[in-house]
N, C-alpha and C positions, 0 to 999 in steps of 0.2 A: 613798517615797510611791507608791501605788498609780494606775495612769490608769484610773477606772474607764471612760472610755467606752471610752478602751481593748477593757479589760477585757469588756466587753459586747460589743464585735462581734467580739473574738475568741471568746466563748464559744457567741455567735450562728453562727459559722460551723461550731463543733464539732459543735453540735446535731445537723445533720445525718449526720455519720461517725458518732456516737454509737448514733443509732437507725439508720442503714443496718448499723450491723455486727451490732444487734440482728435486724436481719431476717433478715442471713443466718445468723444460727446460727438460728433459730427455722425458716427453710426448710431446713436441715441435718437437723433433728428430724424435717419432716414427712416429707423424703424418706429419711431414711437412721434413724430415730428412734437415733440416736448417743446413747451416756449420758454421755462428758463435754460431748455441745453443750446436754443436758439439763439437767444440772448450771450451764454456766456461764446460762442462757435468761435468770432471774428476776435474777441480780444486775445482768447486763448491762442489765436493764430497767429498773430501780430506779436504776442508776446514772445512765441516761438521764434519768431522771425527776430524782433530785439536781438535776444539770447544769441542766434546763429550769426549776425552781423558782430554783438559784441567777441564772440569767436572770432571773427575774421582776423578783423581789427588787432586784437591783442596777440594772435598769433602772425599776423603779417609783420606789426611791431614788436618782438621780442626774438624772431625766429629768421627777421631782414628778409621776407620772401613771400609770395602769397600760398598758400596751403594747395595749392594745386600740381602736387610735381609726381606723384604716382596715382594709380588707380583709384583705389578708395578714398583720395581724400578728393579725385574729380568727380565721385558720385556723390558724396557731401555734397559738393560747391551744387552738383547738377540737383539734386533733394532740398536744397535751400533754394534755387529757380522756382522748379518747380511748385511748390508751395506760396511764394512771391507771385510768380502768373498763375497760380490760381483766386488768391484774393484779390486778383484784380478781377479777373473773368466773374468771380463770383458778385463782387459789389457792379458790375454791371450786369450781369444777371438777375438778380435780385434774389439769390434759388441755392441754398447750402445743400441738395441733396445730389450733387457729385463728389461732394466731398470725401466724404468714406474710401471711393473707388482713387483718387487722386495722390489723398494723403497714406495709403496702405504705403502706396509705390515710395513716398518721401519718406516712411519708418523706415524703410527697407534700407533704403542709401543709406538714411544716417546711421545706422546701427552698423551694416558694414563700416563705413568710415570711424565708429568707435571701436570695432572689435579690431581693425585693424590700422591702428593710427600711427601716421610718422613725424614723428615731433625731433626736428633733427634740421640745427640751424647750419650744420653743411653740405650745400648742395650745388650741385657744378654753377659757374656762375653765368654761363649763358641762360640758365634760367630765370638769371635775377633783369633777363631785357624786357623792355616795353614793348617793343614788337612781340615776342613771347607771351608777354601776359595779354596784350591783346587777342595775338589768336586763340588762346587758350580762353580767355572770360569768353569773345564770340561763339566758341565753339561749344562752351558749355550753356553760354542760353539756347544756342543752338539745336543741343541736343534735350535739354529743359523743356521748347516749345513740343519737339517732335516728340517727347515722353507725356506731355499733354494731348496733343493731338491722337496718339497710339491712344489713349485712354478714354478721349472721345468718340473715336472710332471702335474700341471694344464693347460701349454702351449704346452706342448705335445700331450694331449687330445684336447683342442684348435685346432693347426695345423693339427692333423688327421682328427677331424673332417670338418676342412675346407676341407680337401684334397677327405675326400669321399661325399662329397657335391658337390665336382667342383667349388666350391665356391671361386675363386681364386683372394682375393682383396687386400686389404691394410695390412691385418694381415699377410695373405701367404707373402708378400715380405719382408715386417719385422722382422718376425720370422727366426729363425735358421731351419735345418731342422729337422725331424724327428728324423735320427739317431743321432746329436748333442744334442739334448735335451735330448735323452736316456742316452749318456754317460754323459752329466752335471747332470743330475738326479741321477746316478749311482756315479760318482764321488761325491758328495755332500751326500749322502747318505753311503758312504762309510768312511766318514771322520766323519761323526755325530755320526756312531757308535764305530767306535773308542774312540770318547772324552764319549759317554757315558757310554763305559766301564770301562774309569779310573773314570768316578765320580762315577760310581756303586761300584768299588773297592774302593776308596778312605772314601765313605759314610762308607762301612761298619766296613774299620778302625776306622774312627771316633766312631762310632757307639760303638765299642770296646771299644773305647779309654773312651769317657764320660760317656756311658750307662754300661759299663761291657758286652755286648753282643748286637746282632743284636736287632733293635727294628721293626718290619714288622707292616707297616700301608698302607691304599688303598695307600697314593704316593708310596712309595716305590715297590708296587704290580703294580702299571701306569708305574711307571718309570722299570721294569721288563720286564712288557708283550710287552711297546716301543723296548724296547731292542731285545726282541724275534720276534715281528714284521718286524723290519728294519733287522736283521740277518737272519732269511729265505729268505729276499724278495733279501736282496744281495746273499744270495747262489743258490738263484733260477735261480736268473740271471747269472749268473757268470754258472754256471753247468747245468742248465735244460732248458737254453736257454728261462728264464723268464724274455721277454724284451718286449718292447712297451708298449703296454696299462696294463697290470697286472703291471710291473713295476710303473708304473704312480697312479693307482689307491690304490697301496701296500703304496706309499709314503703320498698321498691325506690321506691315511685312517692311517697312521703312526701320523702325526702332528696332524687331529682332536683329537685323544687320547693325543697328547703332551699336548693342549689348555685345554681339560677335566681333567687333572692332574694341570693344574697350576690354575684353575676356579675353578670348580665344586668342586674337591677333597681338592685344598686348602681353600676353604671359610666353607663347605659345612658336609665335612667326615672326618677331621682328623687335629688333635692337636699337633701331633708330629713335622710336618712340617712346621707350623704355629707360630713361635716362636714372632714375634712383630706384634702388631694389627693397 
């Protein structure tokens, strides 16, 4: 007989070896572009990704809830996105050399979500609603895309500045160009706001639903003004020809406000959102 809780916090701890060893062959690639670290890049990834869904899975089934109900275990969910839309971006790309800059950010999340993990099958039970989980999964790819986008947009800044430098070394060959990273930034930026429109719709159902009416706290005012952030900066570009370095810096400056909303405001300002300690 299997102990799955066991089970799950051993798998919880693997997480982490799984996707640091991913990073390192994917930093092998960018500095040494190796073709068997090439080769093994995408299965190591995909296997990582296995591993985190077999997580989900066993912990949503043993624990009756999806692992999203405090902080660190939404930066998990969001570190498991993100790695997900990047081997998509990447197998249409054709191009493993974002990878290093991508997956540092997805070590990051899962190591927090191992060091500080809540494995605790009771949990208020309005958590356990489908309107709930829906704004919450949108809201996490949501912030998934914008943590791609922010990270296209920092290699963006990167390569320009290489480029007016003359500075033409090991990064310039690696990187994509300029206008590529524009559209990956704009594409990824463009899909984060979508998902976090339905979780801003979705909440306020909810919100209806449990509360009798809207409840407006600093997240809900974070998770707004993100929204209004990343919506200008895509209509700017898209219409007023707001592309390059404003774009980049529109995205940079989008996701610190994500971080300040799931840090600051959640530990710090507000109750609402902070349902298990």
């Amino acid at each position: 007989m299997i102990d799955v809780g066991l089970f799950i916090r051993v798998i919880l701890l693997f997480l982490p070896v799984l996707y640091g060893v991913t990073l390192f062959d994917y930093i092998l690639i960018f500095t040494t572009n190796d073709a068997r670290a090439r080769r093994l890049a995408r299965p190591l990834l995909l296997s990582a990704l296995i591993a985190n869904v077999v997580y989900f899975l066993a912990f949503t089934f043993y624990f009756e809830h999806l692992p999203f109900v405090n902080v660190f275990q939404v930066l998990g969910a969001i570190g498991f996105s993100i790695a997900a839309i990047y081997l998509w971006v990447e197998s249409r790309a054709r191009s493993p050399h974002t990878g290093p800059f991508i997956l540092a950010l997805v070590l990051v999340f899962q190591v927090l979500n191992t060091v500080f993990p809540k494995l605790d099958r009771e949990v208020p039970q309005i958590l356990r609603s489908t309107v709930f989980n829906l704004h919450v999964s949108a809201a996490i790819l949501g912030y998934s895309s914008f943590a791609v986008a922010a990270v296209y947009g920092l290699l963006y800044l990167l390569q320009y500045r290489v480029i007016r430098t003359k500075r033409f070394g090991l990064v310039f060959q690696r990187l994509p160009s300029l206008d590529i990273l524009d559209r990956m930034n704009l594409v990824a930026a463009s899909t984060g706001f979508v998902f976090l429109s339905i979780a801003i719709v979705a909440g306020v159902w909810w919100s209806h639903v449990v509360f009798g009416g809207v409840q407006v706290d600093p997240k809900v005012l974070v998770a707004v003004l993100t929204w209004v952030i990343y919506g200008l900066s895509i209509f700017g570009r898209q219409f007023v020809s707001w592309r390059g370095p404003r774009m980049a810096y529109s995205s940079l400056f989008g996701f610190l406000v994500i971080l300040f909303s799931l840090f600051a405001v959640n530990f710090f300002m507000t109750k609402f959102h902070v349902f298990v300690s």
